[in-house]
SEKOL-81457 format. One record per residue (C-alpha): residue number from 1; residue in three letters; y, z, x. Coordinates in nm, 3 decimals, padded with zeros to 5 digits, m for minus. Example, Ala and Ser with C-alpha at 12.3 -4.5 7.8 and 13.67 -1.06 7.14 Angstrom:
SEKOL-81457
<num 1, residuo ala, north m00.450, up 00.780, east 01.230>
<num 2, residuo ser, north m00.106, up 00.714, east 01.367>
END
This chain:
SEKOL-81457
<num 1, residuo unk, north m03.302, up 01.008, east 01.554>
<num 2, residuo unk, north m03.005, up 00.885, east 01.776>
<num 3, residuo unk, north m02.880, up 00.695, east 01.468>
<num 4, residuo unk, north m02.709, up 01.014, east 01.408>
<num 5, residuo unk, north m02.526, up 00.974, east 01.759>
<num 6, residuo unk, north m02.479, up 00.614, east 01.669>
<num 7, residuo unk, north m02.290, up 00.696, east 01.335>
<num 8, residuo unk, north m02.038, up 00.896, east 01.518>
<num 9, residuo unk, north m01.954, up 00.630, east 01.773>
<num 10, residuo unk, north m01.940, up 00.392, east 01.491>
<num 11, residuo unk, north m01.718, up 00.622, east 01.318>
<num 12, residuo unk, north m01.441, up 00.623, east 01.612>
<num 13, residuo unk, north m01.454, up 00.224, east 01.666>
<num 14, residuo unk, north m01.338, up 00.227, east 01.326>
<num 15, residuo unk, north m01.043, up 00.500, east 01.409>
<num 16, residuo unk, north m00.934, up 00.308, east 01.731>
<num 17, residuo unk, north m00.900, up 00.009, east 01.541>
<num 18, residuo unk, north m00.670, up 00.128, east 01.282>
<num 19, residuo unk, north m00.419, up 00.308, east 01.540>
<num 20, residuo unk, north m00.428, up m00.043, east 01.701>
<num 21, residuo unk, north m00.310, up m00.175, east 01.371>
<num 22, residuo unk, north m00.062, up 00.114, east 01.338>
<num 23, residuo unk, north 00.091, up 00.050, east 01.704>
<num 24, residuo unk, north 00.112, up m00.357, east 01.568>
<num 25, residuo unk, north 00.236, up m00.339, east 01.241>
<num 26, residuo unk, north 00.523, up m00.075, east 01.333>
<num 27, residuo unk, north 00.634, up m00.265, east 01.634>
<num 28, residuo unk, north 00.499, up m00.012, east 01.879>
<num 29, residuo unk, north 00.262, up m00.229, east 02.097>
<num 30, residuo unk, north m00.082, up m00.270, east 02.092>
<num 31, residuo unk, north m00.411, up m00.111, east 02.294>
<num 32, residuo unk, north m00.547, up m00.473, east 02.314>
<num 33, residuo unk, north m00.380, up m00.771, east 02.266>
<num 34, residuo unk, north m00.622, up m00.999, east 01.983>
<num 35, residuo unk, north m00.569, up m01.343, east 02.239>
<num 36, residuo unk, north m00.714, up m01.129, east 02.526>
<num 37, residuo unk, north m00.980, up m00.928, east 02.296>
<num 38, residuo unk, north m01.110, up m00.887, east 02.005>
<num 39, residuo unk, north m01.270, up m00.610, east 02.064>
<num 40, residuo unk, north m01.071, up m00.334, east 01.919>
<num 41, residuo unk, north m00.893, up m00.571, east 01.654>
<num 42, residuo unk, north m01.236, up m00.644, east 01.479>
<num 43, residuo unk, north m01.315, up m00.277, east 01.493>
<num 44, residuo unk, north m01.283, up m00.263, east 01.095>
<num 45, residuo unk, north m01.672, up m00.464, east 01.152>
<num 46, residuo unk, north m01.855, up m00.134, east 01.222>
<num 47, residuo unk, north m01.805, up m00.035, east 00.880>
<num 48, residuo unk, north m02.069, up m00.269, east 00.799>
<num 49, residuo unk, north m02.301, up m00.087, east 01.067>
<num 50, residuo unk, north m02.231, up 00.277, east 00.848>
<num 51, residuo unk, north m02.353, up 00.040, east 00.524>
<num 52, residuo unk, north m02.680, up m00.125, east 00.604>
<num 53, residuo unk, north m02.705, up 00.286, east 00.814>
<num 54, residuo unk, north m02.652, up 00.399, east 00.453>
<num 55, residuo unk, north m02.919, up 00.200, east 00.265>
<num 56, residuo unk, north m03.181, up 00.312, east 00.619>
<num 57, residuo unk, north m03.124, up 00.685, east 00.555>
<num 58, residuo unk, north m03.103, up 00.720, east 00.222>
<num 59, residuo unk, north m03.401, up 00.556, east 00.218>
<num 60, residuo unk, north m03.564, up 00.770, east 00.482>
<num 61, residuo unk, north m03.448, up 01.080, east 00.313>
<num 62, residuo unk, north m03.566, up 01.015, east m00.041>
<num 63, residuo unk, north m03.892, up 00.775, east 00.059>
<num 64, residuo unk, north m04.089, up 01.070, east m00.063>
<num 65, residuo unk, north m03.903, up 01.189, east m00.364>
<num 66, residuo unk, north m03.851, up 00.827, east m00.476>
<num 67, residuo unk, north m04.110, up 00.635, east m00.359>
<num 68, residuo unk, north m04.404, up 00.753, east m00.599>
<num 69, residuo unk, north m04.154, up 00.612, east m00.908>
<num 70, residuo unk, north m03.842, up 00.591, east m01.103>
<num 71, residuo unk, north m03.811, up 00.999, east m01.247>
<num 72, residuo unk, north m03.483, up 01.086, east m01.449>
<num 73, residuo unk, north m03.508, up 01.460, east m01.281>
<num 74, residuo unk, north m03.552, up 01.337, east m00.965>
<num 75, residuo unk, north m03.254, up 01.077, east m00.969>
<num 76, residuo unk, north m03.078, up 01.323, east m01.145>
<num 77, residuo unk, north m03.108, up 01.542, east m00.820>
<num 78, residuo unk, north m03.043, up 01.245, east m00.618>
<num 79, residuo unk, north m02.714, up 01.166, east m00.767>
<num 80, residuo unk, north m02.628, up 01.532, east m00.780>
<num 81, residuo unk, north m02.671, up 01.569, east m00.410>
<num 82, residuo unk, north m02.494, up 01.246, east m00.372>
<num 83, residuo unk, north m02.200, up 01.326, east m00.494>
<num 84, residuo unk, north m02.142, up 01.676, east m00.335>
<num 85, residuo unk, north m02.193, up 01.506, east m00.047>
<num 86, residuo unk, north m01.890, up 01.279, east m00.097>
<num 87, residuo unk, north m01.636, up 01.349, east m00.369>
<num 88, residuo unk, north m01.532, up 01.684, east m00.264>
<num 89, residuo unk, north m01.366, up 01.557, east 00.037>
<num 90, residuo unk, north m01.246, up 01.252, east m00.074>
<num 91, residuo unk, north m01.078, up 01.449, east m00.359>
<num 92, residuo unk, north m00.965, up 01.726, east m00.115>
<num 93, residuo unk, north m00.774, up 01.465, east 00.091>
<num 94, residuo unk, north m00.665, up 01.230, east m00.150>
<num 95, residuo unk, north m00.476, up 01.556, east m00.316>
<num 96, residuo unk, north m00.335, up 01.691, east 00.051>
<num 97, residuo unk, north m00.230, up 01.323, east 00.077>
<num 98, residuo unk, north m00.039, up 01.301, east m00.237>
<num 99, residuo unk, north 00.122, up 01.660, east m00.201>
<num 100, residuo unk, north 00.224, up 01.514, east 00.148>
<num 101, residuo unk, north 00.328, up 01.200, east m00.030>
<num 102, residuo unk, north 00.538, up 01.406, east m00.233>
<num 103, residuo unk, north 00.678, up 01.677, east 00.020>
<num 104, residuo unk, north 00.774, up 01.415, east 00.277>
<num 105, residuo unk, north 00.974, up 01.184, east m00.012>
<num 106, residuo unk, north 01.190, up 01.414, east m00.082>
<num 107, residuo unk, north 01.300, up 01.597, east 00.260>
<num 108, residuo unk, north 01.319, up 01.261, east 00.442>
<num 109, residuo unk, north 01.410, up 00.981, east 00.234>
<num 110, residuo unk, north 01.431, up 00.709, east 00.504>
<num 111, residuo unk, north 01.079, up 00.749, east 00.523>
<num 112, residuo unk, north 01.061, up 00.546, east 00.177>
<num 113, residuo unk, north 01.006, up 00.215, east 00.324>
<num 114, residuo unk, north 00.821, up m00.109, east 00.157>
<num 115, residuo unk, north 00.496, up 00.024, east 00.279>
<num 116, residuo unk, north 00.558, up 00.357, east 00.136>
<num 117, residuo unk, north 00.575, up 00.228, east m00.202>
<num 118, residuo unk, north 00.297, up 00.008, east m00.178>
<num 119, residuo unk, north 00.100, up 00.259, east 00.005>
<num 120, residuo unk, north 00.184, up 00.556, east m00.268>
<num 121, residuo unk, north 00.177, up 00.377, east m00.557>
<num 122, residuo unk, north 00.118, up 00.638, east m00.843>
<num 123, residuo unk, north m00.049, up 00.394, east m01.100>
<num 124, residuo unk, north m00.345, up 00.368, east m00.798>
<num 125, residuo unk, north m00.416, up 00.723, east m00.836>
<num 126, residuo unk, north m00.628, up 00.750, east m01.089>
<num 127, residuo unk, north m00.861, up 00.444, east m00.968>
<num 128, residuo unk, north m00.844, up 00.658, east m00.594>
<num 129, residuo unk, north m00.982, up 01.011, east m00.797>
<num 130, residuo unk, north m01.250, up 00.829, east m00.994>
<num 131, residuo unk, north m01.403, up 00.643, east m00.680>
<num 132, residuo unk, north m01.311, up 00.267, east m00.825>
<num 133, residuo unk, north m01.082, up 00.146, east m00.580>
<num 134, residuo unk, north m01.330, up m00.121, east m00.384>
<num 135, residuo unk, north m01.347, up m00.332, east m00.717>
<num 136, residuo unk, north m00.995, up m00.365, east m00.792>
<num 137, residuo unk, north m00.857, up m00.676, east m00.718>
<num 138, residuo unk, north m00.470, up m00.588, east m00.785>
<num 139, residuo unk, north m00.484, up m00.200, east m00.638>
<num 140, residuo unk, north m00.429, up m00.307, east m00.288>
<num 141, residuo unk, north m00.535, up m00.037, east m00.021>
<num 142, residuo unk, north m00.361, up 00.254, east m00.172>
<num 143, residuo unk, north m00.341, up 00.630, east m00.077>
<num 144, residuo unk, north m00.615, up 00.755, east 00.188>
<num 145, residuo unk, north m00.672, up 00.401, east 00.291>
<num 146, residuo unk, north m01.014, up 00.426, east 00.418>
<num 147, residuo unk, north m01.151, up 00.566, east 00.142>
<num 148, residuo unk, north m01.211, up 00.260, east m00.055>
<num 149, residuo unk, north m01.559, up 00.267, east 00.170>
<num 150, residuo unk, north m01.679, up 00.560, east 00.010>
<num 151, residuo unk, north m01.575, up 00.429, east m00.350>
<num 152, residuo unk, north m01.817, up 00.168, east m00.256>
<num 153, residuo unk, north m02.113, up 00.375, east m00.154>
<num 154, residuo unk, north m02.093, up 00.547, east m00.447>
<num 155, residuo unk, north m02.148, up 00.271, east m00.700>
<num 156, residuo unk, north m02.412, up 00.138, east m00.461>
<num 157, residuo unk, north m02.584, up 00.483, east m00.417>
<num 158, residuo unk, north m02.697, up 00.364, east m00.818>
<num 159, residuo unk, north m02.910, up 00.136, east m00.674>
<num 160, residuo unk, north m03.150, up 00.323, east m00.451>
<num 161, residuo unk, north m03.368, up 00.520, east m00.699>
<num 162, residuo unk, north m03.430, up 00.193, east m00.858>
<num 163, residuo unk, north m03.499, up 00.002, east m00.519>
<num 164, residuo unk, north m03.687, up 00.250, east m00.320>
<num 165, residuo unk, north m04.023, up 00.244, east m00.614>
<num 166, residuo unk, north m04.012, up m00.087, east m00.635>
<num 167, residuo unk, north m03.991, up m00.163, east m00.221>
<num 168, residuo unk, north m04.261, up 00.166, east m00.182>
<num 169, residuo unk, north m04.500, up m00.021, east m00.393>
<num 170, residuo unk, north m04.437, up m00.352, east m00.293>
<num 171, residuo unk, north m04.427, up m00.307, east 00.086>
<num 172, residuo unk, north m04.353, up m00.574, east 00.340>
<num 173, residuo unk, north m04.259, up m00.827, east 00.057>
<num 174, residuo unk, north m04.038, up m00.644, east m00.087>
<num 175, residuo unk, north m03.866, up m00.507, east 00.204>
<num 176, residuo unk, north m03.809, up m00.872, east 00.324>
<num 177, residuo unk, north m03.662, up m00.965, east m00.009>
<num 178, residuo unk, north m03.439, up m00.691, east m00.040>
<num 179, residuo unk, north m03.319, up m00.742, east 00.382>
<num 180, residuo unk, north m03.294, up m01.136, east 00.237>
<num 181, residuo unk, north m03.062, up m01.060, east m00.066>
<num 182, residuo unk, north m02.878, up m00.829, east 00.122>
<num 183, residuo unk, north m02.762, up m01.116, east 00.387>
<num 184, residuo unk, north m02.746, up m01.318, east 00.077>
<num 185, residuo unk, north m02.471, up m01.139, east m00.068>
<num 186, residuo unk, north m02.254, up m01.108, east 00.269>
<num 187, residuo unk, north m02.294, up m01.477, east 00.303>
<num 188, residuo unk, north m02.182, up m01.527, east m00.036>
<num 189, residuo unk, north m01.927, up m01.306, east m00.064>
<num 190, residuo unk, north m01.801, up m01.449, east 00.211>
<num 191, residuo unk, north m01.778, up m01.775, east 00.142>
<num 192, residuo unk, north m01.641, up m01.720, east m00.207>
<num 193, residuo unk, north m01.347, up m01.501, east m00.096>
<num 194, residuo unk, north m01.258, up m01.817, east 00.204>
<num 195, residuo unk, north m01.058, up m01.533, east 00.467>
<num 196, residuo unk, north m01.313, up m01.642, east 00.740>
<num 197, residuo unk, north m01.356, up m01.289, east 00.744>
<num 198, residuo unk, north m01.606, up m00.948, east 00.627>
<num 199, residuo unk, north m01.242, up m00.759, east 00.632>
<num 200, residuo unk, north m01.264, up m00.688, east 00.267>
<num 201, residuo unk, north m01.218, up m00.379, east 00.048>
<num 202, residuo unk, north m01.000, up m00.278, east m00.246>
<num 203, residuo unk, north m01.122, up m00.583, east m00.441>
<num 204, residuo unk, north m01.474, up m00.651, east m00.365>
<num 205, residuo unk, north m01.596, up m00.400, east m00.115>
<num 206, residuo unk, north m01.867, up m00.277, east m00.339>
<num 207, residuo unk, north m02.025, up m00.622, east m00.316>
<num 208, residuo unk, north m01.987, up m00.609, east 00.068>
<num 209, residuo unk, north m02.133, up m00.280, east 00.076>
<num 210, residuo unk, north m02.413, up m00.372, east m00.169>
<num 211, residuo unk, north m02.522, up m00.648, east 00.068>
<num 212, residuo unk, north m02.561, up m00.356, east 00.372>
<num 213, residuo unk, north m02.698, up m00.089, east 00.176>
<num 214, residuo unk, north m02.971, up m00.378, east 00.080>
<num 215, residuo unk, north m03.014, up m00.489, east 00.439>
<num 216, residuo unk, north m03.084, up m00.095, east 00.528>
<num 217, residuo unk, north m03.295, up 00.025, east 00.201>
<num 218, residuo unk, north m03.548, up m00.293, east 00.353>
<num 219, residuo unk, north m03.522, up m00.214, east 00.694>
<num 220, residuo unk, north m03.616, up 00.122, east 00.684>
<num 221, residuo unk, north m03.983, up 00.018, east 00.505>
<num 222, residuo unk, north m04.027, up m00.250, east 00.716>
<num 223, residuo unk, north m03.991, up 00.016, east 01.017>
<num 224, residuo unk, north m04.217, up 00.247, east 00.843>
<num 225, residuo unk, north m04.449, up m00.004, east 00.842>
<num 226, residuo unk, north m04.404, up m00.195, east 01.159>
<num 227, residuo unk, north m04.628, up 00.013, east 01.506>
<num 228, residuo unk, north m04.358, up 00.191, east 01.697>
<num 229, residuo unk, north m04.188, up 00.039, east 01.992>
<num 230, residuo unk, north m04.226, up 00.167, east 02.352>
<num 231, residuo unk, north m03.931, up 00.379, east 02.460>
<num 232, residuo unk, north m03.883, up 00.119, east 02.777>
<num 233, residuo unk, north m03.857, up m00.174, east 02.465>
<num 234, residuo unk, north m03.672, up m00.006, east 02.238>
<num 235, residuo unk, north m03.379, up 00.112, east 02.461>
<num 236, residuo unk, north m03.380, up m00.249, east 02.591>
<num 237, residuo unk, north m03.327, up m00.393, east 02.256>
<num 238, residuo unk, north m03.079, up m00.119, east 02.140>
<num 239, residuo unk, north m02.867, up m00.219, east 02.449>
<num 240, residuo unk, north m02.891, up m00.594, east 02.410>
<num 241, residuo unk, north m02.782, up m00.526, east 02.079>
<num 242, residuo unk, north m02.475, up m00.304, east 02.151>
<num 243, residuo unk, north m02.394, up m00.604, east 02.358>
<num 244, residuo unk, north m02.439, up m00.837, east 02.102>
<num 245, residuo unk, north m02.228, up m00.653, east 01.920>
<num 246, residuo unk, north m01.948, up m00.633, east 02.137>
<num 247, residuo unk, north m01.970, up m00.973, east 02.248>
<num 248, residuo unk, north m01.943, up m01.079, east 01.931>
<num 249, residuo unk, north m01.599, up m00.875, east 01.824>
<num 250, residuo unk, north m01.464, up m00.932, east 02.204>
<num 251, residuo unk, north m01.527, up m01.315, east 02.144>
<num 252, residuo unk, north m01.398, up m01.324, east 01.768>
<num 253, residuo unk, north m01.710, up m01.493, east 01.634>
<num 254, residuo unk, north m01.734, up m01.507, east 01.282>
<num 255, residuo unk, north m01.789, up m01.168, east 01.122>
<num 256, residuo unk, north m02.149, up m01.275, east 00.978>
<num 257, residuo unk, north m02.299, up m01.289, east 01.315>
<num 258, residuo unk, north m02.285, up m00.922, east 01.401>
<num 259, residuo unk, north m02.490, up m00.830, east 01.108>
<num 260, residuo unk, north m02.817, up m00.870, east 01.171>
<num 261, residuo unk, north m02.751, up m00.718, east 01.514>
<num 262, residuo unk, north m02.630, up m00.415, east 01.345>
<num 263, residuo unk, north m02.958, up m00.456, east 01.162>
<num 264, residuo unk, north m03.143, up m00.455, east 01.471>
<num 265, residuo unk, north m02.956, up m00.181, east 01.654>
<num 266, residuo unk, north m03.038, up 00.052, east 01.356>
<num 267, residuo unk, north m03.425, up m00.045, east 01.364>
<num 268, residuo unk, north m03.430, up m00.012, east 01.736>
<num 269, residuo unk, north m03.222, up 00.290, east 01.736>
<num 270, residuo unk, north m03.426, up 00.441, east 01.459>
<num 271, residuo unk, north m03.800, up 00.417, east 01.746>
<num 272, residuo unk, north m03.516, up 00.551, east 02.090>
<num 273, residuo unk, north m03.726, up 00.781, east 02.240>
<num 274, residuo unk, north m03.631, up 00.691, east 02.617>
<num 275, residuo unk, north m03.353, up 00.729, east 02.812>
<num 276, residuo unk, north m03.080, up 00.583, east 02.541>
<num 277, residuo unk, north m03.220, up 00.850, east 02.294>
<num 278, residuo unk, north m03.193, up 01.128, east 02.541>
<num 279, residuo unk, north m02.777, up 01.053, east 02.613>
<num 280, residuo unk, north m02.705, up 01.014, east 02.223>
<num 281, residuo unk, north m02.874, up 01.345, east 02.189>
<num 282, residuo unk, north m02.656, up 01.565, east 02.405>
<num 283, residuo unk, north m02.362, up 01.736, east 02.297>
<num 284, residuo unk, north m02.082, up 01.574, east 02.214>
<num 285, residuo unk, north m02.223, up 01.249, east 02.044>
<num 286, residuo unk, north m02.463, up 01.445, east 01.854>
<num 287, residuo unk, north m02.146, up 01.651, east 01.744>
<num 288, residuo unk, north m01.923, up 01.325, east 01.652>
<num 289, residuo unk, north m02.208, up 01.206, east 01.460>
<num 290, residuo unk, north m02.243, up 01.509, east 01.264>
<num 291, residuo unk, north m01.859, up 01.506, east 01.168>
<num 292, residuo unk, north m01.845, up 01.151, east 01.143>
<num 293, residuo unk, north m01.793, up 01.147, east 00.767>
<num 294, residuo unk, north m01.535, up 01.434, east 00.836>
<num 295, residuo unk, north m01.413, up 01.177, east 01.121>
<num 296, residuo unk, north m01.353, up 00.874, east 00.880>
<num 297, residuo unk, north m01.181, up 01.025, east 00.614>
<num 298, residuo unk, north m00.925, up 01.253, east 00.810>
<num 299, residuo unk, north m00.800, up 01.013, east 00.981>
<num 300, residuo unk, north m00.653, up 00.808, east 00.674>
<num 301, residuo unk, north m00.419, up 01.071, east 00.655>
<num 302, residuo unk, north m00.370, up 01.072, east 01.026>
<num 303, residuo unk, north m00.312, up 00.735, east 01.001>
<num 304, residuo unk, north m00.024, up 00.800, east 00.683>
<num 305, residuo unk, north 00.133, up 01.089, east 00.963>
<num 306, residuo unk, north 00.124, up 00.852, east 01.226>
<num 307, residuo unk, north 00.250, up 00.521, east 01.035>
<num 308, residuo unk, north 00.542, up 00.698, east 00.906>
<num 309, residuo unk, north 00.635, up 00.946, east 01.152>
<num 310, residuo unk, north 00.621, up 00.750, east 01.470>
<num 311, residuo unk, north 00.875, up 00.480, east 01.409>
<num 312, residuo unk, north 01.088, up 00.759, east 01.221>
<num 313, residuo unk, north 01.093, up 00.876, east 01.619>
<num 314, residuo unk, north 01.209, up 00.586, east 01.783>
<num 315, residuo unk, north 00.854, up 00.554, east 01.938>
<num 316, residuo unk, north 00.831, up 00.225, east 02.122>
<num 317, residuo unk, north 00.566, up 00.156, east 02.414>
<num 318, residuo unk, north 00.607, up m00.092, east 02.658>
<num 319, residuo unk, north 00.298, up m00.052, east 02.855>
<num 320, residuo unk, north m00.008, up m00.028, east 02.751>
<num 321, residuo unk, north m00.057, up 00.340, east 02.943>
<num 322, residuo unk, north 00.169, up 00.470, east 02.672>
<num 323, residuo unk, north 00.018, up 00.339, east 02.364>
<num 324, residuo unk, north m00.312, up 00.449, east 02.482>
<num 325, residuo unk, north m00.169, up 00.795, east 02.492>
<num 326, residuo unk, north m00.039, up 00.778, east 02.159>
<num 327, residuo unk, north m00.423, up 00.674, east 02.059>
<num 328, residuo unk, north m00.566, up 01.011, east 02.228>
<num 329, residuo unk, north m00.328, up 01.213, east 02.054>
<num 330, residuo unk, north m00.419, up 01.045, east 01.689>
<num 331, residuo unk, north m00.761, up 01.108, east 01.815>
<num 332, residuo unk, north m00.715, up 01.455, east 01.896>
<num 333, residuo unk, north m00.569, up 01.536, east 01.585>
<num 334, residuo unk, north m00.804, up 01.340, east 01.371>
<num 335, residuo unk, north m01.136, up 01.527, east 01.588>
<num 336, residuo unk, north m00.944, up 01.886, east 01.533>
<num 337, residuo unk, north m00.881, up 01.814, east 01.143>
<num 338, residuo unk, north m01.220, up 01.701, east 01.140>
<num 339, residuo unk, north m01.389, up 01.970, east 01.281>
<num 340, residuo unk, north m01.183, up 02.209, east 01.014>
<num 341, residuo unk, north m01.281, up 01.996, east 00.738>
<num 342, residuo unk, north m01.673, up 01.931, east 00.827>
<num 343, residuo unk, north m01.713, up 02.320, east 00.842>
<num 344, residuo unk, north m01.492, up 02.421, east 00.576>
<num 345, residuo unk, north m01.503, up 02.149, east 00.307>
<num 346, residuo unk, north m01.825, up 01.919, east 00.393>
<num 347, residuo unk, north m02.086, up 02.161, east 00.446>
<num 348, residuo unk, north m01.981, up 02.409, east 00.154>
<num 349, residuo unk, north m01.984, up 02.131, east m00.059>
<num 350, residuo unk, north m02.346, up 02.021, east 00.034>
<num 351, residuo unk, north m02.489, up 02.370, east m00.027>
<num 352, residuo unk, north m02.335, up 02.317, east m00.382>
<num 353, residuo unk, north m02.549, up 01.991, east m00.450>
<num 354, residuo unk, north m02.865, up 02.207, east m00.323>
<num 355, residuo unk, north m02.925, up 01.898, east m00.099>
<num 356, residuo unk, north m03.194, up 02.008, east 00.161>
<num 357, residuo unk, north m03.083, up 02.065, east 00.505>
<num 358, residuo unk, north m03.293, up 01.700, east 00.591>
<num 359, residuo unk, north m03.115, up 01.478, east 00.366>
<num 360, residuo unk, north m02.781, up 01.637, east 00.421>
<num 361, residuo unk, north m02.827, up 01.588, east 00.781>
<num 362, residuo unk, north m02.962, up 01.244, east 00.796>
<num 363, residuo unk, north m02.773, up 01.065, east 00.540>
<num 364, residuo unk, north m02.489, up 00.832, east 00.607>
<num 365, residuo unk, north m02.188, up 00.865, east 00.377>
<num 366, residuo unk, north m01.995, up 00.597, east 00.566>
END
């Protein structure tokens, strides 16, 4: 599947949009000023894609295992493998990150501006370790930043052994209803939160993420069940949705609209067996998409280094040539700590929840 390929592009829109908010917030510049784009400044949007990817490949992995009926063993295993696939990194880095915290305080006191202390704040710690930090209201985004995404997942991930019998024996309907109630709950949430925006996370980005993880967990049936696509016709509508997509962020619709495109770009991407399916298999996407989960949670501490270190520098950029170099170097950093942490830390901890090499492979934990 390309959807692999996908997840790791996915994963660096979301890293290029938070060194554009580093380079705004500290008075460094910008990569792409909001009234010319919004492109890059509506970047935090593709989380939403690695949701309703979630619910599609968690699915796909466990339709078999699931999909005859609800099984304490078997959800047992589920949540097992689940959890190895996630925790151990998050608690890896959210430990580095408070040793750093803690290092850095004390040999360079300037450092401890406003943002520090509401960054680091040590009564957040506990809700960061036990994975309830995207259904706190008050916490604010606290400690690895990002993180509050995979909080969210995890309280979701509760839902899918309950889902998958019911939408395996059900079929079409059910996958409709569940796609339904998923956009039901972004709409919702939306509306009752009134920012005119899907940017939402410390306080209820378990609800957003349980309306994408819905959206995905009925898309994936309804592609099981739906004949396959020409290669010619899927690519087509893989592109026009990338498109969508970017027209959509670019143009600074409102945030609902790009959902059901990433809906369709997963579906489409899912049947790729042309030309679009043969790029996102080579190398280096293939790679990204791998590491992706690696990819998203390094670079919240990247981000910390970067926040804090650069204006300790004196960096300023007055052209846009230099705060694009300061993104490749975050990026560089972020790949290489990445790469350390996929091989040494992910992968070590998947063999741990005796996951099979197809679900650890195929399933989203972003």
């Amino acid at each position: 599947m390309p959807l692999t390929s996908l997840r790791g592009i996915a994963a660096l829109g979301v890293v290029v949009f938070h060194i554009d908010v580093c380079l705004f917030y500290r008075d460094m510049g910008t990569l792409l000023p909001k009234v010319s784009s919004g492109l890059i400044a509506n970047g935090y949007l593709w989380v939403d894609f690695f949701f309703i990817l979630s619910g599609f490949v968690i699915h796909h992995a466990y339709a078999e295992r699931l999909g005859a009926g609800f099984r304490w063993r078997t959800a047992a295993r589920y949540y097992r493998a689940r959890f190895f696939r996630i925790y151990p990194l998050h608690l890896v880095l959210t430990l580095l990150l408070v040793a750093g915290a803690v290092a850095a305080g004390a040999a360079w006191p300037s450092l401890r501006d406003g943002s520090w202390d509401a960054f680091f704040k040590p009564a957040a710690l506990p809700a960061n370790l036990l994975m309830l930090h995207a259904m706190a209201p008050g916490a604010g985004l606290t400690w690895n930043i990002v993180s509050w995404s995979i909080a969210a997942e995890w309280w979701v991930y509760a839902v899918a052994p309950l889902l998958i019998p019911i939408i395996a024996s059900r079929g079409l309907v059910a996958s409709a209803i569940c796609i339904a109630a998923g956009g039901l709950v972004l709409i919702s949430l939306y509306l009752a939160v009134g920012r005119q925006t899907l940017d939402i996370t410390f306080d209820y980005g378990v609800v957003r993420c349980l309306g994408g993880f819905l959206i995905g967990l009925g898309l994936y049936r309804l592609w099981r069940s739906l004949p396959r696509l020409s290669p010619a016709v899927a690519d087509g509508f893989a592109l026009s949705a990338l498109a969508g997509i970017l027209m959509v962020m670019h143009l600074d619709a409102n945030d609902l609209l790009v959902v059901p495109l990433f809906a369709l770009l997963v579906f489409v991407g899912a049947s790729a067996r042309g030309r679009l399916n043969r790029a996102l298999a080579s190398a280096v996407p293939h790679y990204l998409g791998r590491i992706s989960y690696s990819i998203y949670l390094v670079h919240g501490l990247v981000f910390m280094l970067f926040w804090f270190g650069a204006p300790a520098s004196g960096l300023r950029f007055q052209t846009p040539q230099a705060a694009w170099t300061f993104a490749l170097v975050f990026l560089v950093v972020t790949l290489a700590g990445a790469a350390l942490t996929h091989r040494f830390i992910e992968r070590p901890a998947q063999s741990l929840g005796h996951g099979s090499t197809r679900s650890g492979q195929t399933s989203s934990s972003v």
